[in-house]
PDB file of N, CA, C, O and CB in Angstrom:
ATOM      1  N   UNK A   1      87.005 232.145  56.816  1.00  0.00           N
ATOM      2  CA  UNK A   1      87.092 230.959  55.999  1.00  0.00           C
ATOM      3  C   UNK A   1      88.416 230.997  55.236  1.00  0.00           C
ATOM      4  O   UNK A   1      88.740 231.971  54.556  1.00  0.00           O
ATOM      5  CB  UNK A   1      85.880 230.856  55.032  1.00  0.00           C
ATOM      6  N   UNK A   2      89.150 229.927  55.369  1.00  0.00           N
ATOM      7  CA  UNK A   2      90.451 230.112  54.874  1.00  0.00           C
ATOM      8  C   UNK A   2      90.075 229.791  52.922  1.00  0.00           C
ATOM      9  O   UNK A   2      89.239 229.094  52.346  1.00  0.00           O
ATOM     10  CB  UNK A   2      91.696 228.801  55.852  1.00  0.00           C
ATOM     11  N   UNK A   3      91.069 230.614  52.491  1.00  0.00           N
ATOM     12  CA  UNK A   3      91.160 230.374  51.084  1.00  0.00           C
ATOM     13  C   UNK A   3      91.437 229.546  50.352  1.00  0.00           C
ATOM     14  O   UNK A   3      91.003 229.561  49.200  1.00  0.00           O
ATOM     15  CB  UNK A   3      91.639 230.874  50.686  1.00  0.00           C
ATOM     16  N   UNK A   4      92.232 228.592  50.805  1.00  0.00           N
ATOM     17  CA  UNK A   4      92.703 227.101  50.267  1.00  0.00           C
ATOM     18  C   UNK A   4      93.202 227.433  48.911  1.00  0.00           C
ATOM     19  O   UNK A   4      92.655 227.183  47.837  1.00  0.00           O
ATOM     20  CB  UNK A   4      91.418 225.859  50.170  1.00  0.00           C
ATOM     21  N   UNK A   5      94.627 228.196  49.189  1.00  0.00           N
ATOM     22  CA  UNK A   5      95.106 229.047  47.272  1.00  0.00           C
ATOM     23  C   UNK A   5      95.638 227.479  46.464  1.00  0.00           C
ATOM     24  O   UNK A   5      95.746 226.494  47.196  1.00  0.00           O
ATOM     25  CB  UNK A   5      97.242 230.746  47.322  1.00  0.00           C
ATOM     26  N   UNK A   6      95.814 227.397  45.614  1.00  0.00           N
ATOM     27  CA  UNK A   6      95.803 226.346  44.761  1.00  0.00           C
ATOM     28  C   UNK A   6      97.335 225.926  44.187  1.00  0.00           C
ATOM     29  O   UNK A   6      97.582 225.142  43.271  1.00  0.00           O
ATOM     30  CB  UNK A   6      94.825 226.741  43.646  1.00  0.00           C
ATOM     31  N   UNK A   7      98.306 226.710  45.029  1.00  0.00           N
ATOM     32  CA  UNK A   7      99.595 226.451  44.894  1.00  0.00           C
ATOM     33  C   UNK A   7     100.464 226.764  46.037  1.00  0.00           C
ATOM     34  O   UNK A   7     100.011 227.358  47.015  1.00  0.00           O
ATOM     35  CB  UNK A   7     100.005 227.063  43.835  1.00  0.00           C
ATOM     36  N   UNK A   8     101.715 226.385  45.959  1.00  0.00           N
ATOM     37  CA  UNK A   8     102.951 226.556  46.505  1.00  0.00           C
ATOM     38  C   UNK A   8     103.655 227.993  46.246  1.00  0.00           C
ATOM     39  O   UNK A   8     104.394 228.100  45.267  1.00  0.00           O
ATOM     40  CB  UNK A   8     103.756 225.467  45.990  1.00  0.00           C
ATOM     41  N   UNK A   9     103.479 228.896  46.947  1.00  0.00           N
ATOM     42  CA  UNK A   9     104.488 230.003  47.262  1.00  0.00           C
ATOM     43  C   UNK A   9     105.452 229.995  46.079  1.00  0.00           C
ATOM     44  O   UNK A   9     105.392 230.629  45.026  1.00  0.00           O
ATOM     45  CB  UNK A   9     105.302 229.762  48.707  1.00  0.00           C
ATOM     46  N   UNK A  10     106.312 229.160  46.497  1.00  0.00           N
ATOM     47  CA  UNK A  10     107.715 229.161  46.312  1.00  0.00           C
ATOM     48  C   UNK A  10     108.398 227.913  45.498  1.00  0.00           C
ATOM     49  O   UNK A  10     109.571 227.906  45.125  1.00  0.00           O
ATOM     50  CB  UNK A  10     108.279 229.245  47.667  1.00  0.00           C
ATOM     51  N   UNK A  11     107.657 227.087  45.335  1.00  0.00           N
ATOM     52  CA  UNK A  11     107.904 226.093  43.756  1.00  0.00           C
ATOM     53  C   UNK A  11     106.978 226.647  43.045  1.00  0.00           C
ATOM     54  O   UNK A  11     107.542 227.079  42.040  1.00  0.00           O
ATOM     55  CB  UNK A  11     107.624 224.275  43.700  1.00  0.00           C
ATOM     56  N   UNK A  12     105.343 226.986  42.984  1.00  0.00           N
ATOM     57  CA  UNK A  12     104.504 227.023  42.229  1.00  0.00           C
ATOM     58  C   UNK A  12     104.282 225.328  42.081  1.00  0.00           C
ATOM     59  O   UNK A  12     104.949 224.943  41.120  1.00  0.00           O
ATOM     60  CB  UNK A  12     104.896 227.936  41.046  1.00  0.00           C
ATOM     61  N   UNK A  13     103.667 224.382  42.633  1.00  0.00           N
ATOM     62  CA  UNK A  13     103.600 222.973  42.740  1.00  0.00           C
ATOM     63  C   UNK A  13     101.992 223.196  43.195  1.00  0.00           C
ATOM     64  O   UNK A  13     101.560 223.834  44.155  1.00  0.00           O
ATOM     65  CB  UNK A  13     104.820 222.135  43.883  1.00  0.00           C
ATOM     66  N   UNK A  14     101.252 222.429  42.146  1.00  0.00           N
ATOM     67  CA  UNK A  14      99.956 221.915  42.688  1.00  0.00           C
ATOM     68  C   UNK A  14      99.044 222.099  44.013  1.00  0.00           C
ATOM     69  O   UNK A  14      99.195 221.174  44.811  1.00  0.00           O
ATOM     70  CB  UNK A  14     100.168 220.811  42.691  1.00  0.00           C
ATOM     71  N   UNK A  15      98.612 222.572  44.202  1.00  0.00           N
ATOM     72  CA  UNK A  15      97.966 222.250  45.781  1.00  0.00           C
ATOM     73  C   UNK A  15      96.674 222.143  45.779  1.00  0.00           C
ATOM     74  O   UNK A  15      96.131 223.175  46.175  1.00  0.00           O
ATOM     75  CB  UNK A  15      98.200 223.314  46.883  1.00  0.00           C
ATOM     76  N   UNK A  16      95.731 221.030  45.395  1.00  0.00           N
ATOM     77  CA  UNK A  16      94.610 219.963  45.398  1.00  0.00           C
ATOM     78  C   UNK A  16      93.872 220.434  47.171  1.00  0.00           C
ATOM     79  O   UNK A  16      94.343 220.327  48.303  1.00  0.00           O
ATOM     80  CB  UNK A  16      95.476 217.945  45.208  1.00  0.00           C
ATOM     81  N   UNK A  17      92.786 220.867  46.738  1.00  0.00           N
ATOM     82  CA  UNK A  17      91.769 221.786  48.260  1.00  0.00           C
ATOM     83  C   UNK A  17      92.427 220.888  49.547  1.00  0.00           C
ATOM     84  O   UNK A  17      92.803 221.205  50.675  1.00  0.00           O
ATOM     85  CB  UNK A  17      89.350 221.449  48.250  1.00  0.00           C
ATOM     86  N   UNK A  18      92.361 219.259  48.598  1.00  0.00           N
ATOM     87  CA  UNK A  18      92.201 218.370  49.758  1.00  0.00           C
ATOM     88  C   UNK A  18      94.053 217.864  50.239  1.00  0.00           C
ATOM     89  O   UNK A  18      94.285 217.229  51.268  1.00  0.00           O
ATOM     90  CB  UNK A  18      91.015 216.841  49.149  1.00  0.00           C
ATOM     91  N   UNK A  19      94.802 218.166  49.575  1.00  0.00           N
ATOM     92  CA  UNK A  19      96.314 218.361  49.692  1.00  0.00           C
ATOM     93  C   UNK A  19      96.810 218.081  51.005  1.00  0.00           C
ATOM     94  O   UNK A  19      96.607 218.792  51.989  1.00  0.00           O
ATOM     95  CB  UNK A  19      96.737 219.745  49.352  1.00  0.00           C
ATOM     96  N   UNK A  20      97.521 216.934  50.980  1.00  0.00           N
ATOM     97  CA  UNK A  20      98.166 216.488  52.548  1.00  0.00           C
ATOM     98  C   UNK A  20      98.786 217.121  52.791  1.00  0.00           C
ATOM     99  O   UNK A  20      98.986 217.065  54.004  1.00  0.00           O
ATOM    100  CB  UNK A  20      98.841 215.418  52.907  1.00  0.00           C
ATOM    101  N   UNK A  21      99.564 218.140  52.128  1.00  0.00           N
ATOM    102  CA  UNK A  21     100.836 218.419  51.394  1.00  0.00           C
ATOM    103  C   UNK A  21     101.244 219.718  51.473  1.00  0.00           C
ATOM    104  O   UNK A  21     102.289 220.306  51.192  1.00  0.00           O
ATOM    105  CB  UNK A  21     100.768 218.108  50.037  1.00  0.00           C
ATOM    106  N   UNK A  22      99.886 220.122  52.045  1.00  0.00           N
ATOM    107  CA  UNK A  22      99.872 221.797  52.049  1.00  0.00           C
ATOM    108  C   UNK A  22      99.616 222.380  53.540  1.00  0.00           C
ATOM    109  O   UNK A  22      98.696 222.183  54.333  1.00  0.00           O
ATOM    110  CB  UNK A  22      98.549 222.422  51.001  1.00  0.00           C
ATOM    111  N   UNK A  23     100.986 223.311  53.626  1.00  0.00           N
ATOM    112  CA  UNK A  23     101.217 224.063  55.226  1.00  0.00           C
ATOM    113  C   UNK A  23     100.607 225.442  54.641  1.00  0.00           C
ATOM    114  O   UNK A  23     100.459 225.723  53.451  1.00  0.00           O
ATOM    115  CB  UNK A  23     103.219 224.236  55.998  1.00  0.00           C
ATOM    116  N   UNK A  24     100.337 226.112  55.598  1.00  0.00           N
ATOM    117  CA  UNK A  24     100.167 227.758  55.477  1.00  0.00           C
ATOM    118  C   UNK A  24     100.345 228.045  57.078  1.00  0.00           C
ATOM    119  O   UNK A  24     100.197 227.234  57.993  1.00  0.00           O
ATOM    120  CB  UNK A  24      98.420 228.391  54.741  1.00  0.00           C
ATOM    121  N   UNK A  25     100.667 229.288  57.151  1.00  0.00           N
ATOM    122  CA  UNK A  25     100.761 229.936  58.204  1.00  0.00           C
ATOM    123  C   UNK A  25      99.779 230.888  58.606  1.00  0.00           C
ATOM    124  O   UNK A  25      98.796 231.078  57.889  1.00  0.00           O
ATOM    125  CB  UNK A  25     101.777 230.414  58.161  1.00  0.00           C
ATOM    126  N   UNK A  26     100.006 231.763  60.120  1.00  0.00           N
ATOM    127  CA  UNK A  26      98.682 233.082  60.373  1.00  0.00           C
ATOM    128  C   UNK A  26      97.786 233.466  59.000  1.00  0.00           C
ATOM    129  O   UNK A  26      96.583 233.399  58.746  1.00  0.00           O
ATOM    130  CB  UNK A  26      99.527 234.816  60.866  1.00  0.00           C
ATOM    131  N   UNK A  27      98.727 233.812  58.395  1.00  0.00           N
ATOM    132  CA  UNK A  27      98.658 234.649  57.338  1.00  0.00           C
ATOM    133  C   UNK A  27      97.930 233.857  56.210  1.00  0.00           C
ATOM    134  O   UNK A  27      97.105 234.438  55.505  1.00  0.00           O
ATOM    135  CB  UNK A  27     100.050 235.151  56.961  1.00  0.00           C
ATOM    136  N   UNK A  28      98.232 232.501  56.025  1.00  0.00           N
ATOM    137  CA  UNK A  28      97.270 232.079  55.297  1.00  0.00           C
ATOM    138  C   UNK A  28      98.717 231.848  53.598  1.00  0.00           C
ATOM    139  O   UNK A  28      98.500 231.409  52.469  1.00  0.00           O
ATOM    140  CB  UNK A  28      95.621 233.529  55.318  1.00  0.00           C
ATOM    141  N   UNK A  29      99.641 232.223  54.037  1.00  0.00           N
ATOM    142  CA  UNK A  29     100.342 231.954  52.980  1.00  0.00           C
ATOM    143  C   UNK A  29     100.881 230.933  52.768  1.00  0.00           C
ATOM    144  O   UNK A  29     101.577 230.543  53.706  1.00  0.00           O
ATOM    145  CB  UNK A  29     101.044 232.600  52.827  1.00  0.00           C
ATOM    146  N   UNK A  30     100.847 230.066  51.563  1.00  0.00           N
ATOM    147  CA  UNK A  30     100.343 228.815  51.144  1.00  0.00           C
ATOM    148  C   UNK A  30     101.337 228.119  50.638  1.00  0.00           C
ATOM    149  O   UNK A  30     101.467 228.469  49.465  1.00  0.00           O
ATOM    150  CB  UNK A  30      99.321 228.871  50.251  1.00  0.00           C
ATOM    151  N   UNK A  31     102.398 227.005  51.029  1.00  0.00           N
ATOM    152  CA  UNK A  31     103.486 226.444  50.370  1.00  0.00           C
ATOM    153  C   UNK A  31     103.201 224.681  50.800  1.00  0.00           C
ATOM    154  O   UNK A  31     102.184 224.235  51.329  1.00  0.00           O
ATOM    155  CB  UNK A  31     105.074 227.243  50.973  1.00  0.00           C
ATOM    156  N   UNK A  32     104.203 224.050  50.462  1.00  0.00           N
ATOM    157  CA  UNK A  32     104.314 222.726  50.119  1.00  0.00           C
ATOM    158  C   UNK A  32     104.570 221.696  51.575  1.00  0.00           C
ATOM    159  O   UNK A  32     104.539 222.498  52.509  1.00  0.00           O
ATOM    160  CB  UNK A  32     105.568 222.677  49.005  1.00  0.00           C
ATOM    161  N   UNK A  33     104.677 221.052  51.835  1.00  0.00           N
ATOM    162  CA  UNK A  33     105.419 220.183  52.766  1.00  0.00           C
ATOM    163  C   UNK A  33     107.154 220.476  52.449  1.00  0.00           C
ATOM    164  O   UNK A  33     107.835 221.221  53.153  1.00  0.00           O
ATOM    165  CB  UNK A  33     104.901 218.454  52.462  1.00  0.00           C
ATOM    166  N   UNK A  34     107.615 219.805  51.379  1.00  0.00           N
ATOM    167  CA  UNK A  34     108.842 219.858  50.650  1.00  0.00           C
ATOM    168  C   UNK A  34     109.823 221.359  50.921  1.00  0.00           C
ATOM    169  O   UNK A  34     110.950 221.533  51.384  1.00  0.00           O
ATOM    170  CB  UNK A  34     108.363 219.687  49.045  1.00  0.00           C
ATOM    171  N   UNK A  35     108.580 222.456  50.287  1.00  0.00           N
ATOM    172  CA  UNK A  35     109.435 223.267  50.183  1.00  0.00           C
ATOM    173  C   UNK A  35     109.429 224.366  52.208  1.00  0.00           C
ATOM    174  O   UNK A  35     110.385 225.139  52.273  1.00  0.00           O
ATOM    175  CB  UNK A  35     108.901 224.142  48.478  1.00  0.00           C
ATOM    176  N   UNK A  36     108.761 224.368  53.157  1.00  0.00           N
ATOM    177  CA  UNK A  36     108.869 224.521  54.201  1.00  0.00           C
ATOM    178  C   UNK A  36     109.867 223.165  54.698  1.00  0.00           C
ATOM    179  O   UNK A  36     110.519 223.341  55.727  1.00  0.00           O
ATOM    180  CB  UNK A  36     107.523 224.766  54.699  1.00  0.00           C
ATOM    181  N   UNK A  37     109.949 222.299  54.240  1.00  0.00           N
ATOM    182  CA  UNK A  37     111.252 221.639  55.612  1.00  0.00           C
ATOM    183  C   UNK A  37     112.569 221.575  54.788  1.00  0.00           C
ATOM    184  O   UNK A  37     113.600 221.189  55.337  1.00  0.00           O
ATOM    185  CB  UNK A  37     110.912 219.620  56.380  1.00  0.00           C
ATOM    186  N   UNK A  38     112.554 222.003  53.279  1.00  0.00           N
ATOM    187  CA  UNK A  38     114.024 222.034  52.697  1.00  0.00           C
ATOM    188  C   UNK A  38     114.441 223.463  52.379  1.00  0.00           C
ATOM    189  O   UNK A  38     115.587 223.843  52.619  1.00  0.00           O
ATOM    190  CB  UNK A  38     114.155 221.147  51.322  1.00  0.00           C
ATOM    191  N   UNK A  39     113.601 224.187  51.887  1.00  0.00           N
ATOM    192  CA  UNK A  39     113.550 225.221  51.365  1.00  0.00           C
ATOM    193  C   UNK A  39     113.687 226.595  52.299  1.00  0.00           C
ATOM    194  O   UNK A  39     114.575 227.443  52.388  1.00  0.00           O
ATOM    195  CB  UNK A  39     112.466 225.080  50.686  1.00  0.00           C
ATOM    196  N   UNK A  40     112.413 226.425  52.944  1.00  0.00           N
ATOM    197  CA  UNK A  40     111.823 227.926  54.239  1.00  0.00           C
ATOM    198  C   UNK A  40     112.415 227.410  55.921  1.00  0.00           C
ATOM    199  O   UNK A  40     112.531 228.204  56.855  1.00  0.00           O
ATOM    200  CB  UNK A  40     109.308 228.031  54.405  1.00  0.00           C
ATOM    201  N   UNK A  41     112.759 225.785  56.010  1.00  0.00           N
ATOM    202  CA  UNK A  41     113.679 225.977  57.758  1.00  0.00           C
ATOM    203  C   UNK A  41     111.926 225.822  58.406  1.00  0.00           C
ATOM    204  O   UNK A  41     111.847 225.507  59.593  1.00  0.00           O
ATOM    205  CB  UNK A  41     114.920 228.304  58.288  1.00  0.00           C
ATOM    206  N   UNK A  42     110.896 225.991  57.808  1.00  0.00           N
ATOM    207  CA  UNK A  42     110.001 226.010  58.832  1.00  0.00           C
ATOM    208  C   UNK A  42     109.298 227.154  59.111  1.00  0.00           C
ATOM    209  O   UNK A  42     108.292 227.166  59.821  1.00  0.00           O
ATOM    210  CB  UNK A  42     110.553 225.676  59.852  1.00  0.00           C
ATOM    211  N   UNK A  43     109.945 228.441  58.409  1.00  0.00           N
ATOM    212  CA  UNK A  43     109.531 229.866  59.293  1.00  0.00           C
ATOM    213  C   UNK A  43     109.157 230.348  57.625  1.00  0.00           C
ATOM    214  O   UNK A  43     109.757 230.133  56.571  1.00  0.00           O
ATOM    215  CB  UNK A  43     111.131 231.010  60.503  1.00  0.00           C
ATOM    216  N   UNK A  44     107.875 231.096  57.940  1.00  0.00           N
ATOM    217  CA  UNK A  44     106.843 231.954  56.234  1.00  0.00           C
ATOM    218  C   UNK A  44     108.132 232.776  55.783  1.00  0.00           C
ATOM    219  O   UNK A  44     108.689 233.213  56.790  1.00  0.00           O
ATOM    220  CB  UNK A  44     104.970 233.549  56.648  1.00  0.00           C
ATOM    221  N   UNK A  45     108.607 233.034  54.943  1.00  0.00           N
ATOM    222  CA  UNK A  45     109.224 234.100  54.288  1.00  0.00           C
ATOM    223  C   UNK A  45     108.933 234.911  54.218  1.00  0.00           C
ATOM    224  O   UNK A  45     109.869 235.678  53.991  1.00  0.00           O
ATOM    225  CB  UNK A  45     109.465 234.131  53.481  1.00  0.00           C
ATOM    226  N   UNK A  46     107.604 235.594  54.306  1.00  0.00           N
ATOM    227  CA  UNK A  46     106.727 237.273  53.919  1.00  0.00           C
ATOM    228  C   UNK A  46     106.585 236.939  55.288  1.00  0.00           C
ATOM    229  O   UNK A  46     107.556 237.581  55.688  1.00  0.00           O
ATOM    230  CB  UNK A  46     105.042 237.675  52.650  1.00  0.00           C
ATOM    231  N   UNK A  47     105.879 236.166  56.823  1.00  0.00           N
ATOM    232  CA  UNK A  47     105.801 236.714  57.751  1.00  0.00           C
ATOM    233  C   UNK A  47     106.758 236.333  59.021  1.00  0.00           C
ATOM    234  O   UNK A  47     106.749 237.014  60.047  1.00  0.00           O
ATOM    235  CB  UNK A  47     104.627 236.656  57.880  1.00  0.00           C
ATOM    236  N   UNK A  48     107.516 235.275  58.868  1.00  0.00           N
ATOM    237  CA  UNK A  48     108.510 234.928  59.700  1.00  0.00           C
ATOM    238  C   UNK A  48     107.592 234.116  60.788  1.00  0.00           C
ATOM    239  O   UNK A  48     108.092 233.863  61.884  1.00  0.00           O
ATOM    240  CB  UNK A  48     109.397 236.246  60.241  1.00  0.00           C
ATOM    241  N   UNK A  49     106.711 233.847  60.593  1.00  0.00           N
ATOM    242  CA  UNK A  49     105.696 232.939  61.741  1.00  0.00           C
ATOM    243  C   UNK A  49     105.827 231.462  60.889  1.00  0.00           C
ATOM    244  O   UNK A  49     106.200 231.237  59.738  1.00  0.00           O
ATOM    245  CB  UNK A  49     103.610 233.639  61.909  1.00  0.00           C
ATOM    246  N   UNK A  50     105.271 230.402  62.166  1.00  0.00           N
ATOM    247  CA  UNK A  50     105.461 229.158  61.618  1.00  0.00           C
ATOM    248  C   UNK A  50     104.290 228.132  60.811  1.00  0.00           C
ATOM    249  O   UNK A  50     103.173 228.521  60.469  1.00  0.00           O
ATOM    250  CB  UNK A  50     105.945 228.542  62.708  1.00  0.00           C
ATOM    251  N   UNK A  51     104.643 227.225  60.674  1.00  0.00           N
ATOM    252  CA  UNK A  51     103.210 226.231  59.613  1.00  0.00           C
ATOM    253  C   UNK A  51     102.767 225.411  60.456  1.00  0.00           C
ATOM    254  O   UNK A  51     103.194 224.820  61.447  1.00  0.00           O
ATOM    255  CB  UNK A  51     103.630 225.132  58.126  1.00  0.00           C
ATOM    256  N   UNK A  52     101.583 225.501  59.727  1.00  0.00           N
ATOM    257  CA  UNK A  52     100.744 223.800  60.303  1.00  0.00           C
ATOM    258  C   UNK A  52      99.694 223.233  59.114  1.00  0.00           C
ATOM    259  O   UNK A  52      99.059 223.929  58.321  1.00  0.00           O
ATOM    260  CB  UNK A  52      99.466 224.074  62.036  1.00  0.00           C
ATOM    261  N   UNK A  53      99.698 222.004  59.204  1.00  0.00           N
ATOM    262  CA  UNK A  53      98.934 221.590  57.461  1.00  0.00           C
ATOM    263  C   UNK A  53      97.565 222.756  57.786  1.00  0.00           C
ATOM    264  O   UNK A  53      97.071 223.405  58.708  1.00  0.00           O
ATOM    265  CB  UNK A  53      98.135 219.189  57.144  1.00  0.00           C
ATOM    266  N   UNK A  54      97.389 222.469  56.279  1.00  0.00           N
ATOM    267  CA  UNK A  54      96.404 223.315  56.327  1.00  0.00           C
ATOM    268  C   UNK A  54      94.881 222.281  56.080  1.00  0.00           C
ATOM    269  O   UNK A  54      95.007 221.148  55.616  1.00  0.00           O
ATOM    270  CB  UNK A  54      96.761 224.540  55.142  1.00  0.00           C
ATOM    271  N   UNK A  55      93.698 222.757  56.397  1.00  0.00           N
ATOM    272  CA  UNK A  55      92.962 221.662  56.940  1.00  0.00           C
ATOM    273  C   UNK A  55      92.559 221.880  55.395  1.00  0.00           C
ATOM    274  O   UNK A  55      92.723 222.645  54.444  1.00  0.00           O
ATOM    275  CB  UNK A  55      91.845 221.713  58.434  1.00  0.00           C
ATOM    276  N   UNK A  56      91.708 220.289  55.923  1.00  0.00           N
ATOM    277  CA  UNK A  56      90.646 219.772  54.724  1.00  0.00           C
ATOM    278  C   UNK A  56      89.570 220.184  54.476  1.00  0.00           C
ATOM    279  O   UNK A  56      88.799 219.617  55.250  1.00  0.00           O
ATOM    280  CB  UNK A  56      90.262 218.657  54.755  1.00  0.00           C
ATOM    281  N   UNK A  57      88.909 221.011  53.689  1.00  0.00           N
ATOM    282  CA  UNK A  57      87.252 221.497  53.509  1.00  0.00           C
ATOM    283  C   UNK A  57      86.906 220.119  52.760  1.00  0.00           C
ATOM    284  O   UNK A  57      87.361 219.527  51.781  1.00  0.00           O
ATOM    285  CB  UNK A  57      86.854 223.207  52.383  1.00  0.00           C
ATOM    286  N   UNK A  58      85.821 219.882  53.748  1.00  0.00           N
ATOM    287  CA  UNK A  58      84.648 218.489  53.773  1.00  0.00           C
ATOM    288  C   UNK A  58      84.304 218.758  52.089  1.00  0.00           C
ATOM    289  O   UNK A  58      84.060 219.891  51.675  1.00  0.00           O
ATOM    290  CB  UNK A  58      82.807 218.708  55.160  1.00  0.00           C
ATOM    291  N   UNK A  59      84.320 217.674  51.287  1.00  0.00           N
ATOM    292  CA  UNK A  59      83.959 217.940  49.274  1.00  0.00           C
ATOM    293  C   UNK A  59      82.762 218.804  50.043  1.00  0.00           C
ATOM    294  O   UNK A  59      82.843 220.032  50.064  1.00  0.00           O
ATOM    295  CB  UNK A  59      83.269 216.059  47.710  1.00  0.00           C
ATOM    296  N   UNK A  60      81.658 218.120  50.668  1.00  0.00           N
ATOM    297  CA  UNK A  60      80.507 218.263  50.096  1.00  0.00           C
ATOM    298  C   UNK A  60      79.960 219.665  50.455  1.00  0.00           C
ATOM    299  O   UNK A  60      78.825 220.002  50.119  1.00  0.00           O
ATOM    300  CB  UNK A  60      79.650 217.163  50.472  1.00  0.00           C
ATOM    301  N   UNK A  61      81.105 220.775  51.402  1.00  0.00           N
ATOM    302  CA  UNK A  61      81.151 221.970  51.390  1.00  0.00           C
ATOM    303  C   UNK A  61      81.553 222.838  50.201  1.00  0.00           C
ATOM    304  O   UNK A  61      81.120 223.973  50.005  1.00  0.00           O
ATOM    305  CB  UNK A  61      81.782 222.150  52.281  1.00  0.00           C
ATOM    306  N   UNK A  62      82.619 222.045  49.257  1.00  0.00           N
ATOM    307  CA  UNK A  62      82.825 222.922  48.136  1.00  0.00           C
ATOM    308  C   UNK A  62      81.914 223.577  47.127  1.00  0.00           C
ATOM    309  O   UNK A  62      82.144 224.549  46.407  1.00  0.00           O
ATOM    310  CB  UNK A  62      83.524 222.351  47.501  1.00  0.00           C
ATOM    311  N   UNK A  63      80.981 222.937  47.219  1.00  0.00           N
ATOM    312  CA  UNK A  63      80.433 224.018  45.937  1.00  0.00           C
ATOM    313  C   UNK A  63      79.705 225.203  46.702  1.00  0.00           C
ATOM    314  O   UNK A  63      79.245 226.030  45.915  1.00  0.00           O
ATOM    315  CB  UNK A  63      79.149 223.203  44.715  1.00  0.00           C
ATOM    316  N   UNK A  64      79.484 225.495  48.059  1.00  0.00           N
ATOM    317  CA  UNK A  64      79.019 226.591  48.511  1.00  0.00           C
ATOM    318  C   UNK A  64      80.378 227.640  48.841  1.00  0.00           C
ATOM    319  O   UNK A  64      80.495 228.861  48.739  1.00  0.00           O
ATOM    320  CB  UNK A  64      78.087 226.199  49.741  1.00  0.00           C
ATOM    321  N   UNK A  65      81.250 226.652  49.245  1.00  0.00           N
ATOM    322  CA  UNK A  65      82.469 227.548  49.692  1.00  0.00           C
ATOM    323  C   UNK A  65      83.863 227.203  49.125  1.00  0.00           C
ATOM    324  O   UNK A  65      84.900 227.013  49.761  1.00  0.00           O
ATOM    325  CB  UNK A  65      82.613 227.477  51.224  1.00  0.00           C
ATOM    326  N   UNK A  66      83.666 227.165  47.807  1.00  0.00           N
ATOM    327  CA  UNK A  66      84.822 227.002  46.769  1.00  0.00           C
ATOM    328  C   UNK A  66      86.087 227.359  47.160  1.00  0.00           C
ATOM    329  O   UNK A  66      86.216 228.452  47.711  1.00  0.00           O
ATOM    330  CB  UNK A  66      84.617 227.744  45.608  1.00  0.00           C
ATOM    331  N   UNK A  67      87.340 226.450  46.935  1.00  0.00           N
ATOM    332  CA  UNK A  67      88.778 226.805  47.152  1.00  0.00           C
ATOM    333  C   UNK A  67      88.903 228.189  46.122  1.00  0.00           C
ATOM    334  O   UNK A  67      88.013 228.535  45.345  1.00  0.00           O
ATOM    335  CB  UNK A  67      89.914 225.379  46.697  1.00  0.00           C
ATOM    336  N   UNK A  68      90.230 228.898  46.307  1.00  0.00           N
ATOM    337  CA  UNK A  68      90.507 229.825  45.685  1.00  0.00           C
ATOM    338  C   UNK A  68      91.062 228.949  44.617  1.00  0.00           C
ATOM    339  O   UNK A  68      91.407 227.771  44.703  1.00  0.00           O
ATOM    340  CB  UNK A  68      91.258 230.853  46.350  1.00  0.00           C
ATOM    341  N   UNK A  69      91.089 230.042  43.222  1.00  0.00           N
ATOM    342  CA  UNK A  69      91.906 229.813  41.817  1.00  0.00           C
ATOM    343  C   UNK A  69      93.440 230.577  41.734  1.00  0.00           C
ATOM    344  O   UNK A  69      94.444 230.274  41.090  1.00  0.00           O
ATOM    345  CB  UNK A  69      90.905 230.486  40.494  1.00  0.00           C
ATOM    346  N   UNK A  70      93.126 231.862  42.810  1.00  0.00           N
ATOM    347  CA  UNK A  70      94.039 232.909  42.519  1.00  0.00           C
ATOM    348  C   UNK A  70      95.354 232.211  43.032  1.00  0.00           C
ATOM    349  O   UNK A  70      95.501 231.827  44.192  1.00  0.00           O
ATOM    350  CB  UNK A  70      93.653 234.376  43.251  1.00  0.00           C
ATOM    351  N   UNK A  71      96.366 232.083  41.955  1.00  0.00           N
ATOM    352  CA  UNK A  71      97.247 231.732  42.352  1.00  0.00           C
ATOM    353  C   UNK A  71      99.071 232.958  42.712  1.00  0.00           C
ATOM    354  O   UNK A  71      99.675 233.802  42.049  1.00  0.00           O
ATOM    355  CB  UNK A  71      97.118 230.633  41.380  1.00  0.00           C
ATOM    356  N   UNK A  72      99.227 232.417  43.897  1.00  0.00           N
ATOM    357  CA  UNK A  72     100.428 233.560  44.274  1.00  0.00           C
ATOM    358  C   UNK A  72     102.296 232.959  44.468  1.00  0.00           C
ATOM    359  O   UNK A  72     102.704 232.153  45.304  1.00  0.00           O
ATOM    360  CB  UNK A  72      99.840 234.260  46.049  1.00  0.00           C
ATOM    361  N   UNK A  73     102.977 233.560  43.573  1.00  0.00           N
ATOM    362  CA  UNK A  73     104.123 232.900  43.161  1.00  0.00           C
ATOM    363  C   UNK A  73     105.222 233.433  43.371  1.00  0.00           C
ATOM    364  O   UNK A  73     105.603 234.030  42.364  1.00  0.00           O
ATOM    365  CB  UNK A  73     104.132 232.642  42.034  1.00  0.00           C
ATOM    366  N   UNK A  74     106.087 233.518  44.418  1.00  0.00           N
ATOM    367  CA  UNK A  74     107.180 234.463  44.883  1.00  0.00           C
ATOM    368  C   UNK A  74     108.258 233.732  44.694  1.00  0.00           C
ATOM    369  O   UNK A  74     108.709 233.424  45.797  1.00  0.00           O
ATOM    370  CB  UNK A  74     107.124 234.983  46.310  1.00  0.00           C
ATOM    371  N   UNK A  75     109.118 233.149  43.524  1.00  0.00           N
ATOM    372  CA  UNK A  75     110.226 232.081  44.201  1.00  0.00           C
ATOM    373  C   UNK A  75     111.153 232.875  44.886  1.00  0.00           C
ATOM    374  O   UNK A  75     111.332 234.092  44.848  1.00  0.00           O
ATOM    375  CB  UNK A  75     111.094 231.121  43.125  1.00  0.00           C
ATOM    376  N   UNK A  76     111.702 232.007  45.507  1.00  0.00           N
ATOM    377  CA  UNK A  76     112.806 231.930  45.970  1.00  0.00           C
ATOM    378  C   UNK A  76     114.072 232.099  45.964  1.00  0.00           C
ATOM    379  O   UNK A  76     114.749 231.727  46.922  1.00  0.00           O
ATOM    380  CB  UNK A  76     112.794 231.449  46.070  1.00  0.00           C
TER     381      UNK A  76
END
């Protein structure tokens, strides 16, 4: 079950469970739209593999399988 972390890597920018906005890679490491096509070229910084949005957990799954709080902040 993916973690759905609650921010951007590398701005630290919002990331809402349901977030259009939000790529992660294998790894599950969690950045922006913005900052992967201006910032990262496309390729994770910690794993060098590439993005794809990251999906939507259905609301009415959240309260059994809650997004993460823990937030992780490496800039750039």
């Amino acid at each position: 079950m993916l973690a759905l972390r609650p921010n951007c890597e590398c701005c630290d920018r919002d990331l809402a469970f349901d977030s259009a906005d939000a790529r992660i890679c294998t790894f599950e490491c969690t950045f922006c739209a913005d900052c992967v096509e201006t910032r990262l070229g496309g390729a994770c910084p910690n794993c060098g593999g590439n993005f794809s949005p990251r999906p939507i957990r259905p609301a009415a799954l959240l309260a059994k399988f809650p997004a993460s709080t823990e937030r992780v902040f490496k800039p750039i």
